[in-house]
NUVEX-46731 format. One line per 2 residues: number of its first residue (from 1); their letters; for each residue x, y, z of N, C-alpha, C, CB. Coordinates in steps of 0.1 Angstrom, whole numbers, plus 5000, padded with zeros to 4 digits. Glycine has a CB too. Example, Ala and Ser with C-alpha at 12.3 -4.5 7.8 and 13.67 -1.06 7.14 Angstrom:
residues 2
1 = AS = 5132:4943:5078:5123:4955:5078:5132:4967:5078:5113:4955:5090 | 5128:4978:5071:5137:4989:5071:5129:5000:5079:5141:4994:5057;
end
This chain:
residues 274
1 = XX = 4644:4732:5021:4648:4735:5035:4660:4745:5035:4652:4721:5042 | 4659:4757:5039:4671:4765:5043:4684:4759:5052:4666:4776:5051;
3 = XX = 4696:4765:5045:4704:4757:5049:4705:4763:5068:4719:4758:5038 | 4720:4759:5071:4721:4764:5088:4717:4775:5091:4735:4766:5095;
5 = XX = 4717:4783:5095:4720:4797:5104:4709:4806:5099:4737:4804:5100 | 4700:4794:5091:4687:4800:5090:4679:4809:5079:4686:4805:5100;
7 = XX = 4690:4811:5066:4688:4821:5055:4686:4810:5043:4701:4833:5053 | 4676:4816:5034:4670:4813:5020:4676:4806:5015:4669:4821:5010;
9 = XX = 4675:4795:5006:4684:4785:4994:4688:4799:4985:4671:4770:4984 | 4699:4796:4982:4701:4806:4969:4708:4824:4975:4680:4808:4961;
11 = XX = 4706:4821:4986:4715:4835:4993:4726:4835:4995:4712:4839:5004 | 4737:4841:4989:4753:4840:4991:4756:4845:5003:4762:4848:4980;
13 = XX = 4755:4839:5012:4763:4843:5026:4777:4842:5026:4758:4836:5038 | 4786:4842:5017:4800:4840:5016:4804:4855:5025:4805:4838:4996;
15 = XX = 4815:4855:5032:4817:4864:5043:4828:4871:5031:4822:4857:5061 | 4828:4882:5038:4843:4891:5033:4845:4904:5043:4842:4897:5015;
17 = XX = 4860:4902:5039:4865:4914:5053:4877:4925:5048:4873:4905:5068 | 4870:4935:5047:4874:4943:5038:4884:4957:5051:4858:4949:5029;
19 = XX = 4895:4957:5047:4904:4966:5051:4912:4975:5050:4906:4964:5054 | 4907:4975:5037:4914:4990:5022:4906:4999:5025:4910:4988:5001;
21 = XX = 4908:5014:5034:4898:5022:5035:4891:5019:5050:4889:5021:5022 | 4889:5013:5055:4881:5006:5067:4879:4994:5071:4872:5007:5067;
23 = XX = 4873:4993:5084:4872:4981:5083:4854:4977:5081:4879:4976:5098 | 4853:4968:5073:4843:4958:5072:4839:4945:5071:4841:4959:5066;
25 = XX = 4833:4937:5080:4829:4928:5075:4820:4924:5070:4830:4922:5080 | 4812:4913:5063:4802:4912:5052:4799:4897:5055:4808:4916:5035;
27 = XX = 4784:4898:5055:4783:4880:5054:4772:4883:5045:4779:4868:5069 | 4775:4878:5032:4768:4882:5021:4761:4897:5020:4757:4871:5020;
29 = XX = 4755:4904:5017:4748:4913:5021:4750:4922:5033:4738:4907:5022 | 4753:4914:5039:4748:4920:5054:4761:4925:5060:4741:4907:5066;
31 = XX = 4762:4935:5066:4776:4944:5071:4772:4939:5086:4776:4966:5069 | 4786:4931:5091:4777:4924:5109:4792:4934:5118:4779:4894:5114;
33 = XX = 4783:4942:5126:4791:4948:5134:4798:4939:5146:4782:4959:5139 | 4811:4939:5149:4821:4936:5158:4825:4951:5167:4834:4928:5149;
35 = XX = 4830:4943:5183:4833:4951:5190:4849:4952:5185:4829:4949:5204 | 4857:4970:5188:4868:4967:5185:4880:4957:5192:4871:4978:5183;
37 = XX = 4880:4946:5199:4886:4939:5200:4883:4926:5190:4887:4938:5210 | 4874:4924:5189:4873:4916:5176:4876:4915:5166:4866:4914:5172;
39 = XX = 4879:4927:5159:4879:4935:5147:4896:4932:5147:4872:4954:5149 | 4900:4937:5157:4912:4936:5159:4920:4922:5153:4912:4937:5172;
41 = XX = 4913:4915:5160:4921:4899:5161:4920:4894:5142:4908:4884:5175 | 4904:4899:5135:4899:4895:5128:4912:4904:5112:4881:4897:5132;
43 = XX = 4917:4916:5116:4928:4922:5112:4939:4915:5113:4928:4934:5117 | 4944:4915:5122:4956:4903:5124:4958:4894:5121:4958:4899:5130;
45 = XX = 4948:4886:5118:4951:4875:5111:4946:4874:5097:4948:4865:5119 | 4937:4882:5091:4938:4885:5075:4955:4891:5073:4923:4899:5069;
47 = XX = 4960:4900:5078:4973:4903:5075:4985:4890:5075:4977:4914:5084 | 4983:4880:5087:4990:4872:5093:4990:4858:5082:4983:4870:5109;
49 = XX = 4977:4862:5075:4975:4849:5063:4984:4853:5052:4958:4848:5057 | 4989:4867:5050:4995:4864:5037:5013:4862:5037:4991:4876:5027;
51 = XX = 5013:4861:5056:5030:4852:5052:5031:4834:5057:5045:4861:5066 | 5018:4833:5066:5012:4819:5070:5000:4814:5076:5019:4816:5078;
53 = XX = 5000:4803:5074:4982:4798:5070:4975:4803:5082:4978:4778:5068 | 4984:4798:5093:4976:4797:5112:4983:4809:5116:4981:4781:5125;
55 = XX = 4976:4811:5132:4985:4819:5138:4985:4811:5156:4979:4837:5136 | 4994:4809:5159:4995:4805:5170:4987:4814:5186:5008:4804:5169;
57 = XX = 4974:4810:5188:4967:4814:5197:4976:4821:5211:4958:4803:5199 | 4985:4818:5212:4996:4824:5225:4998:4839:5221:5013:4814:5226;
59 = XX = 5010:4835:5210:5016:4844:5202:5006:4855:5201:5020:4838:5190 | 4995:4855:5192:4983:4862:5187:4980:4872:5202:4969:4849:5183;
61 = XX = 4978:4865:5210:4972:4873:5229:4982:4881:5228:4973:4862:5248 | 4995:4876:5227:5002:4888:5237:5012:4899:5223:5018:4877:5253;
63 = XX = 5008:4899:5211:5007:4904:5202:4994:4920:5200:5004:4892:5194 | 4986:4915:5201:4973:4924:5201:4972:4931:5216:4958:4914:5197;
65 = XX = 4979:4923:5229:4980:4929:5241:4990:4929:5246:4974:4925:5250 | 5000:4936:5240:5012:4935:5246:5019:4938:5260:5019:4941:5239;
67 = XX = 5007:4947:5267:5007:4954:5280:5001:4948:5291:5002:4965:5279 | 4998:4936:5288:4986:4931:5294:4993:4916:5302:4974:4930:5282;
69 = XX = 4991:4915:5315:4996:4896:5320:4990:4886:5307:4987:4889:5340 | 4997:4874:5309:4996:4867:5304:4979:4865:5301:5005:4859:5311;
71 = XX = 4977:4857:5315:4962:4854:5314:4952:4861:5312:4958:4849:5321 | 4951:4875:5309:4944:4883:5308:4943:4884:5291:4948:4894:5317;
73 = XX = 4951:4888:5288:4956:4885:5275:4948:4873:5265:4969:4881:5278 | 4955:4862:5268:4948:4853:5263:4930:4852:5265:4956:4842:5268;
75 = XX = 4926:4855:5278:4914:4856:5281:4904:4869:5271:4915:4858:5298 | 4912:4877:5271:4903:4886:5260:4905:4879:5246:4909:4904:5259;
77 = XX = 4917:4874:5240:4914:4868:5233:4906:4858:5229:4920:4867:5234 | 4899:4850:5240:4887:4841:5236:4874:4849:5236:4886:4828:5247;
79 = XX = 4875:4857:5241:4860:4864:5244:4861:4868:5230:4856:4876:5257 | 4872:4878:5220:4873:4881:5209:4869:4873:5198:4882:4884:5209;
81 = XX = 4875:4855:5201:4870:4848:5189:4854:4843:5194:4882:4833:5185 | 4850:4848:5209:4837:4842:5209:4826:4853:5202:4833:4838:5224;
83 = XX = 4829:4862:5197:4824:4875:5193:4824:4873:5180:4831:4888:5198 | 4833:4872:5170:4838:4870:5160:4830:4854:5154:4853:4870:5163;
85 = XX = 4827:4846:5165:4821:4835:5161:4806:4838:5159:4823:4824:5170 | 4798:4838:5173:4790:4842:5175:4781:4852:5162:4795:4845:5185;
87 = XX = 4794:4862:5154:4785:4868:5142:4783:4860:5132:4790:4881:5134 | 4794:4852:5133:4797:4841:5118:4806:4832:5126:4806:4848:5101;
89 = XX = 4799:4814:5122:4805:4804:5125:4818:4797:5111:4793:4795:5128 | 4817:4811:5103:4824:4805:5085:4833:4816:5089:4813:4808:5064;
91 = XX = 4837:4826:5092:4852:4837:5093:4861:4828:5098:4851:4852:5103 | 4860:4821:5113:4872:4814:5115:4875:4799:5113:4874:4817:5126;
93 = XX = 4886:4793:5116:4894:4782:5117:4897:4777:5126:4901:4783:5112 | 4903:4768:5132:4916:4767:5138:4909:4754:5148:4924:4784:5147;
95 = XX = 4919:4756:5161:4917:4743:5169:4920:4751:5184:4928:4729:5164 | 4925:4743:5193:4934:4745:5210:4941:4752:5208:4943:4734:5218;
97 = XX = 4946:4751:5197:4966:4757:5197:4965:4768:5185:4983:4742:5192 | 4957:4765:5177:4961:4776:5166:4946:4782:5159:4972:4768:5152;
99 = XX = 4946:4793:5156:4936:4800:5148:4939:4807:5136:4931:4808:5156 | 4928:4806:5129:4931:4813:5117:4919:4820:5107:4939:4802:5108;
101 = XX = 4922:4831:5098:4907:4834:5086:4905:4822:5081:4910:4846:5072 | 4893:4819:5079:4888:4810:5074:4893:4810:5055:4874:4811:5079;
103 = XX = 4893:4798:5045:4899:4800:5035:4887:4805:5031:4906:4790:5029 | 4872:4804:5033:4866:4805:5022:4860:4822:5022:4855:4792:5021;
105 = XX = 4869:4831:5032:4867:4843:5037:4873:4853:5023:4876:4845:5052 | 4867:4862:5013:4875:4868:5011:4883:4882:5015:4872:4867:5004;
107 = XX = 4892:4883:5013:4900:4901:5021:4906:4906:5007:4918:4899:5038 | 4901:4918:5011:4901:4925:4998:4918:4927:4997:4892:4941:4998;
109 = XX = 4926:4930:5005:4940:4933:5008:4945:4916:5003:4942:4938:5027 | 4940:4908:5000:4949:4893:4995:4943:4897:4979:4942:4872:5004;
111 = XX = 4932:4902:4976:4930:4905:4960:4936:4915:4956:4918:4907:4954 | 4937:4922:4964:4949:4942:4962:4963:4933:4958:4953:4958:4986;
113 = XX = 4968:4922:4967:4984:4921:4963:4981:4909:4950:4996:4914:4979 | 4972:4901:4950:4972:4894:4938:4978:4905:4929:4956:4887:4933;
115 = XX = 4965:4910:4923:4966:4921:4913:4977:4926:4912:4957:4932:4915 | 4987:4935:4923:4999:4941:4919:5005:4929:4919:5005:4953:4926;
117 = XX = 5008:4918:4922:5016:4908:4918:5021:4903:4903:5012:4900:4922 | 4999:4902:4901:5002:4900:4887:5009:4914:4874:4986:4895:4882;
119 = XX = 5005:4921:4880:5013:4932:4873:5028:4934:4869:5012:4942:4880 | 5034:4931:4883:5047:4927:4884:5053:4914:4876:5047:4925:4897;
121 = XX = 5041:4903:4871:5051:4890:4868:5059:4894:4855:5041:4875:4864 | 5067:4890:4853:5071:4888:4840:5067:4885:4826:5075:4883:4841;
123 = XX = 5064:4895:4818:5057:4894:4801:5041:4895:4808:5060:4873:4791 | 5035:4900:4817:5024:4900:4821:5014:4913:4811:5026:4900:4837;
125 = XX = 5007:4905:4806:5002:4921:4799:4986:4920:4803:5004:4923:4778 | 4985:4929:4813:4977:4931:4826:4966:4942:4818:4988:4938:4842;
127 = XX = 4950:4938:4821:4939:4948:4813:4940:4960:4824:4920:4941:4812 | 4934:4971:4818:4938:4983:4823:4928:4984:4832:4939:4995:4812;
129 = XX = 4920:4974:4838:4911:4974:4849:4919:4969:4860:4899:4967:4846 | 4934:4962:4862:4942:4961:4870:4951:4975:4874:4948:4950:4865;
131 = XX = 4955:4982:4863:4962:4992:4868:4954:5004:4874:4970:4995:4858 | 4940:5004:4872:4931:5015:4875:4930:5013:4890:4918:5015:4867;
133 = XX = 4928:4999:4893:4927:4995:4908:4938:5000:4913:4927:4979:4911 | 4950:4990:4907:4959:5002:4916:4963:5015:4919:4968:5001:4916;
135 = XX = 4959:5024:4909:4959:5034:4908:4948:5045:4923:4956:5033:4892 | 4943:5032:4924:4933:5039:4937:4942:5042:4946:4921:5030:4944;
137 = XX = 4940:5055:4954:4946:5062:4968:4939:5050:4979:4939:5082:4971 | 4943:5037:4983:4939:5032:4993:4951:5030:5006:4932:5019:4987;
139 = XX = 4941:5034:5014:4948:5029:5030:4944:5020:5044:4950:5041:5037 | 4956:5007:5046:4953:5004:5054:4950:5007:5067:4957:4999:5052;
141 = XX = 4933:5002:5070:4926:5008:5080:4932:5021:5085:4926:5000:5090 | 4927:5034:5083:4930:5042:5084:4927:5049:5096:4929:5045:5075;
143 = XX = 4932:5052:5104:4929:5059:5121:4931:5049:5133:4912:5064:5124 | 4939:5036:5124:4940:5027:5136:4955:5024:5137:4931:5014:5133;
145 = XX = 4957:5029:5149:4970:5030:5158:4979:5018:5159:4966:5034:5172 | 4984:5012:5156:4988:4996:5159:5001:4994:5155:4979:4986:5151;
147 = XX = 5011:4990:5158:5024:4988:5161:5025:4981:5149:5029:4980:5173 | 5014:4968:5146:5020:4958:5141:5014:4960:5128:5019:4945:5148;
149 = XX = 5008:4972:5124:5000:4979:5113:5011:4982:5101:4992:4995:5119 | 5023:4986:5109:5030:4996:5101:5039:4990:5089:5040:5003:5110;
151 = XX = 5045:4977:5092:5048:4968:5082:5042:4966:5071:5048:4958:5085 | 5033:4964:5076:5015:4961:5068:5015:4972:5053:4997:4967:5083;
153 = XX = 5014:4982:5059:5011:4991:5057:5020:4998:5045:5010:4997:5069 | 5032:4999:5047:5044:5005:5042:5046:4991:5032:5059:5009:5055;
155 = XX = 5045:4973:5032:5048:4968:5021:5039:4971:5011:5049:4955:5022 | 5029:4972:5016:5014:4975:5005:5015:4984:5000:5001:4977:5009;
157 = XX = 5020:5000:5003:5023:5007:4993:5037:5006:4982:5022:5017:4999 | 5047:5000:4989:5055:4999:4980:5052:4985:4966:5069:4998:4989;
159 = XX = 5048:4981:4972:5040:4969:4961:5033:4976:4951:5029:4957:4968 | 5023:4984:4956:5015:4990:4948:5024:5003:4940:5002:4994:4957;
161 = XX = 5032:5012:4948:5040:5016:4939:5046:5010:4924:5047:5017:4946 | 5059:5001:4931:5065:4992:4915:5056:4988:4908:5073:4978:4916;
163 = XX = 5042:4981:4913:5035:4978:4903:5027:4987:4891:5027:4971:4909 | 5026:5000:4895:5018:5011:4886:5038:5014:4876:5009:5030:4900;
165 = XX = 5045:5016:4885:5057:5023:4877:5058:5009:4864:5075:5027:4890 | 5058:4994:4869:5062:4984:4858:5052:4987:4846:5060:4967:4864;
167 = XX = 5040:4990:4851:5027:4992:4842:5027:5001:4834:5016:4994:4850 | 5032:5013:4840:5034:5023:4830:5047:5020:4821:5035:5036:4837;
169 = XX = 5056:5009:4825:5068:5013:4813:5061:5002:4800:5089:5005:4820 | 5057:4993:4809:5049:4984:4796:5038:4994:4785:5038:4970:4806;
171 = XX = 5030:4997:4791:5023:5009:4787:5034:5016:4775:5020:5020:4802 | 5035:5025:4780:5046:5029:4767:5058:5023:4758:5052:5038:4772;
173 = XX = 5058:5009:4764:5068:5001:4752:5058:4996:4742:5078:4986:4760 | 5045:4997:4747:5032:4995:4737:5028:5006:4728:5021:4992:4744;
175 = XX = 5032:5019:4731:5028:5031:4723:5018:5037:4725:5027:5030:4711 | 5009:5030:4742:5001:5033:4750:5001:5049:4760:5002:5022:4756;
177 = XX = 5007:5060:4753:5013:5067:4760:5007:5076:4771:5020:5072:4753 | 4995:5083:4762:4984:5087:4773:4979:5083:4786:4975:5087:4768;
179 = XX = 4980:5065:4786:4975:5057:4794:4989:5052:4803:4967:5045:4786 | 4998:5053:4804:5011:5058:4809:5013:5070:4812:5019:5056:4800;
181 = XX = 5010:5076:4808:5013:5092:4821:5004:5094:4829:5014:5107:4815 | 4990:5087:4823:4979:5088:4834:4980:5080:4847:4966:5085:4827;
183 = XX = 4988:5069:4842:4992:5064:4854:5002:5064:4863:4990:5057:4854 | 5015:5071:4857:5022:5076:4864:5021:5093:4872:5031:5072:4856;
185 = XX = 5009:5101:4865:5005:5110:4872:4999:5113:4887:4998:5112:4865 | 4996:5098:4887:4987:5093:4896:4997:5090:4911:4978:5080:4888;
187 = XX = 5007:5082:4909:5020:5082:4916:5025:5093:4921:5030:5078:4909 | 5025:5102:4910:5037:5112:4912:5029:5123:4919:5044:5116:4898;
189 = XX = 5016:5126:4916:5008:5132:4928:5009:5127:4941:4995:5132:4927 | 5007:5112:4943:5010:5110:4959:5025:5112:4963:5007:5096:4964;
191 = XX = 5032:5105:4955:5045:5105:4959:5057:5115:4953:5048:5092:4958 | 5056:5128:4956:5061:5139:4947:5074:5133:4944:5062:5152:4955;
193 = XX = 5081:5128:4957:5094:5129:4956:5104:5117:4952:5097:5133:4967 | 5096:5107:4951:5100:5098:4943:5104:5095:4927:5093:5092:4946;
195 = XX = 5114:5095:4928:5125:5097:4918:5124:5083:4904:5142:5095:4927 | 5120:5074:4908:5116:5063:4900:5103:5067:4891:5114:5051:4910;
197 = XX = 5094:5074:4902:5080:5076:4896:5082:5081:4882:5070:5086:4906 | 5091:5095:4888:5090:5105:4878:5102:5102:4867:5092:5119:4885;
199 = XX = 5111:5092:4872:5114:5090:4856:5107:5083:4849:5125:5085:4853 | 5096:5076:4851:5089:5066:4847:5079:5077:4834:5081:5058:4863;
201 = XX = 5074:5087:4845:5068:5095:4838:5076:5106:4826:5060:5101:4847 | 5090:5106:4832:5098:5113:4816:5098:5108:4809:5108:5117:4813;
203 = XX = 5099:5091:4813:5103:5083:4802:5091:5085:4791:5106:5069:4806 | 5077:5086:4797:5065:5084:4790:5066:5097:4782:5052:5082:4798;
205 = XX = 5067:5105:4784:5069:5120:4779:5078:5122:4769:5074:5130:4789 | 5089:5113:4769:5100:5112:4760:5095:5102:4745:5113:5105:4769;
207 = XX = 5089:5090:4749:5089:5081:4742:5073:5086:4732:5090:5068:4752 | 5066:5094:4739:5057:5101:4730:5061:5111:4722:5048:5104:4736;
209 = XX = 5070:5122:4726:5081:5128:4712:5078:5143:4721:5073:5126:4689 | 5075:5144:4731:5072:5156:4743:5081:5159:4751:5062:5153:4752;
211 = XX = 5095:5163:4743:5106:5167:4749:5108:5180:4761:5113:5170:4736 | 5096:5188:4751:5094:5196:4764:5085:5198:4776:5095:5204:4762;
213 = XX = 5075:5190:4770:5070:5180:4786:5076:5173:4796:5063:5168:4783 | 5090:5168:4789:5098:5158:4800:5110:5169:4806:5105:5142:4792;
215 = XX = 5112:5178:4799:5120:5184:4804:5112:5193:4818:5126:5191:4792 | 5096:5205:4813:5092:5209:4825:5091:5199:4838:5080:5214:4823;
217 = XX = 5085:5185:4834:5085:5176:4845:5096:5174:4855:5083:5164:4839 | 5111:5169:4849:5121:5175:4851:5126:5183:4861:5121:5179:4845;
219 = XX = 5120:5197:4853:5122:5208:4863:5114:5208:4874:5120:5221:4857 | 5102:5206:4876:5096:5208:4889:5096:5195:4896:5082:5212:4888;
221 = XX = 5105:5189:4896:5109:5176:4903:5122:5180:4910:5110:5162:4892 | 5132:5187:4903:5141:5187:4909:5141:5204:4913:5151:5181:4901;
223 = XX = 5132:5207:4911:5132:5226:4923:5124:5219:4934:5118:5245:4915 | 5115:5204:4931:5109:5201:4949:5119:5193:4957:5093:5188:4950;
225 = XX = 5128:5185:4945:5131:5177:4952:5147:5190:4961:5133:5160:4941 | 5150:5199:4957:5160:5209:4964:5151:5213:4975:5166:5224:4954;
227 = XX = 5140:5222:4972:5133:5227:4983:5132:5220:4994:5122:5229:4981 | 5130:5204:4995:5122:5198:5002:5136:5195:5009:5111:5187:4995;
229 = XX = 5143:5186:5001:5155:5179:5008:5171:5184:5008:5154:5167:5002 | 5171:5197:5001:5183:5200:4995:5193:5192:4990:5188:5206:5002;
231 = XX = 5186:5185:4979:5194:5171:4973:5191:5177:4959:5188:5153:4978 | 5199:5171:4947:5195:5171:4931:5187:5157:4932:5209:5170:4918;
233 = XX = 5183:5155:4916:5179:5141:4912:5193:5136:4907:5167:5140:4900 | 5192:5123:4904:5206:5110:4898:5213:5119:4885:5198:5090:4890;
235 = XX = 5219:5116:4884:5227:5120:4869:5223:5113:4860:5242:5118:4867 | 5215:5103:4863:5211:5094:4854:5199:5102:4850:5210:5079:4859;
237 = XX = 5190:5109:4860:5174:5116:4856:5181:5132:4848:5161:5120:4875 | 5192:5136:4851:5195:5146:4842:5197:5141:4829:5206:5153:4847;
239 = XX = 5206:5129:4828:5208:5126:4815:5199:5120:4806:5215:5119:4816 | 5186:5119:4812:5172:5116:4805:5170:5127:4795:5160:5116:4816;
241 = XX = 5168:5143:4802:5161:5151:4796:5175:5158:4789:5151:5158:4805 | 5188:5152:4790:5200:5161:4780:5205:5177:4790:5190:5168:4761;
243 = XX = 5201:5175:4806:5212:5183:4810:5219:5177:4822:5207:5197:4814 | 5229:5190:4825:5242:5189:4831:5241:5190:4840:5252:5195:4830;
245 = XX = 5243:5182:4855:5241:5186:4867:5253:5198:4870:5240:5174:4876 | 5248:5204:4882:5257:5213:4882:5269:5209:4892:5249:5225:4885;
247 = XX = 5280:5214:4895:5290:5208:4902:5287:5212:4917:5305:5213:4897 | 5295:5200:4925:5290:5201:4942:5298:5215:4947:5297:5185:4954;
249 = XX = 5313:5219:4937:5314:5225:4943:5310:5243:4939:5325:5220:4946 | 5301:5245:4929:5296:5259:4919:5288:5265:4932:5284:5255:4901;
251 = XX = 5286:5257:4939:5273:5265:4947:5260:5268:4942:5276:5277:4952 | 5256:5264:4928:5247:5270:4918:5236:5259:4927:5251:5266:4898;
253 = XX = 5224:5267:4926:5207:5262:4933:5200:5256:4920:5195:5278:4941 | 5193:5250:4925:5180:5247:4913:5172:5263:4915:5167:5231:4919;
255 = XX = 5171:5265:4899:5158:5273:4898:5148:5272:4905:5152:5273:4888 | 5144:5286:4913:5133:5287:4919:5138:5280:4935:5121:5280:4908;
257 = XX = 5145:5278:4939:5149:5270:4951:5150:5284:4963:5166:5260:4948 | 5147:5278:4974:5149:5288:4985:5163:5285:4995:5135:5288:4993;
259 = XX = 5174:5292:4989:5188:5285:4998:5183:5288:5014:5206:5294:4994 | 5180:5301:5016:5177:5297:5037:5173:5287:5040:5165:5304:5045;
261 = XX = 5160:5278:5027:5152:5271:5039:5161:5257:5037:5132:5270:5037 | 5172:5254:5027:5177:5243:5026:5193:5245:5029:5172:5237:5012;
263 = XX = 5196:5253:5036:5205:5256:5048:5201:5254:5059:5209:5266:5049 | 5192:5256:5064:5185:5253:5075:5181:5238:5074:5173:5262:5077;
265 = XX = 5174:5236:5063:5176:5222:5064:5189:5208:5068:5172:5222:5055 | 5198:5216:5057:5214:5208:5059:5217:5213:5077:5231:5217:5044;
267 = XX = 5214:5221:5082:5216:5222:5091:5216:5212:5105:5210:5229:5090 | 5197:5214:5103:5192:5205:5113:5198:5191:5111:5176:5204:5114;
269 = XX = 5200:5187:5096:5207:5168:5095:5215:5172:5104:5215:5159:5080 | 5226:5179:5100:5240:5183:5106:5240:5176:5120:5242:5198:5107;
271 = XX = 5230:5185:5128:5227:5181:5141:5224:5170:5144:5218:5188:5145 | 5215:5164:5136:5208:5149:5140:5218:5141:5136:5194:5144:5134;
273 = XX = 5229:5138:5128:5240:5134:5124:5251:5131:5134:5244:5142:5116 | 5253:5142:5138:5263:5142:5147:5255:5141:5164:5272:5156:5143;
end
């Protein structure tokens, strides 16, 4: 006898809701289209699960509608979880007062922070099919406008950041060094200007005996990081590769730097400063 909702013995209808890259939901196999207020609520509270279990059904309405009266609010809200039900009676939880993702839902974004967690633990020596994941360019739901996105959004990369930079130092305290720059390459393309990345990656350059690998690296870190911001790197990243920063008061540029455009730059702060 087929179980409920009418599908085969032996068919994994286990749901999952995927929001790395897009949104998706999944009930086994099957991609079940939601309107975007559904989608919505069903986002909110996969995010809302990884600081607490429920989300208080009030709260939740005038959260997702912040512009909206009270009872209107809450009223799209039920039509949302009746939509959301209606595809699948297994995605949600809850009761009168509180709603929630169901536990037996998976979201790819609670296995994205496992993973860099476990990266992060202490003495963790993580297979290189963890750091490759993170290594992926993913973004949360991407083209979707949302206030309460941005938190979301900005911890998840910095998580996933530290976790590739811890990975790569382990990596090379292993003599793993190829597999350490490859993944700090990978950083340091998205995030040019991040100063951690790239000592991460001199360090790898250094500890493999590529003095003057870490020195060019170096150099085109700190002609972007002038161009961009008219700032040096730390004394500490000069003292990596054995040079001298120059003094605040020499007036000396990084090689290759364009002083107009980072006068103009000190400029405009100037302005917004004052």
């Amino acid at each position: 006898m087929p179980p409920s909702g009418g599908h085969a013995a032996g068919v994994d209808e286990s749901p999952a809701l995927l929001l790395l890259g897009g949104f998706s939901l999944r009930i086994g196999k099957r991609t079940v289209a939601l309107p975007l207020h559904a989608r919505r609520v069903l986002a909110y509270l996969a995010l809302d699960r990884i600081a607490e279990p429920d989300c208080d059904r009030g709260i939740l309405a005038e959260r997702l509608w912040p512009d909206c009266p009270v009872e209107r609010c809450r009223a799209s809200l039920r039509t949302a979880l009746w939509r959301v039900r209606r595809a699948s009676p297994e995605v949600l939880s809850g009761d009168a007062d509180r709603v929630s993702i169901a536990e037996a839902v998976e979201v790819d974004v609670h296995f994205f922070r496992h993973e860099a967690e476990g990266l992060l633990a202490e003495g963790a020596h993580s297979a290189r099919s963890r750091a490759q994941l993170m290594a992926r360019t993913t973004e949360l739901l991407p083209g979707w406008d949302e206030s309460w996105l941005l938190l979301a959004r900005e911890q998840l990369r910095q998580l996933r950041l530290h976790a590739l930079e811890v990975e790569a130092h382990r990596l090379a305290e292993r003599a793993k060094y190829p597999e350490a720059i490859d993944v700090m390459l990978a950083v340091v393309a998205e995030e040019p200007l991040r100063e951690s990345a790239q000592a991460a990656l001199i360090d790898a350059h250094l500890a493999e005996g590529n003095v003057f690998e870490a020195r060019r690296q170096f150099e085109m870190f700190a002609r972007l990081l002038w161009n961009e911001l008219g700032v040096r790197p730390s004394v500490e990243l000069y003292a990596k590769v054995g040079a001298t920063p120059p003094r605040a008061s020499s007036g000396m540029a990084v090689p290759g730097s364009t002083p107009s455009r980072n006068a103009e730059w000190r400029k405009r702060s100037a302005v917004r400063i004052s």
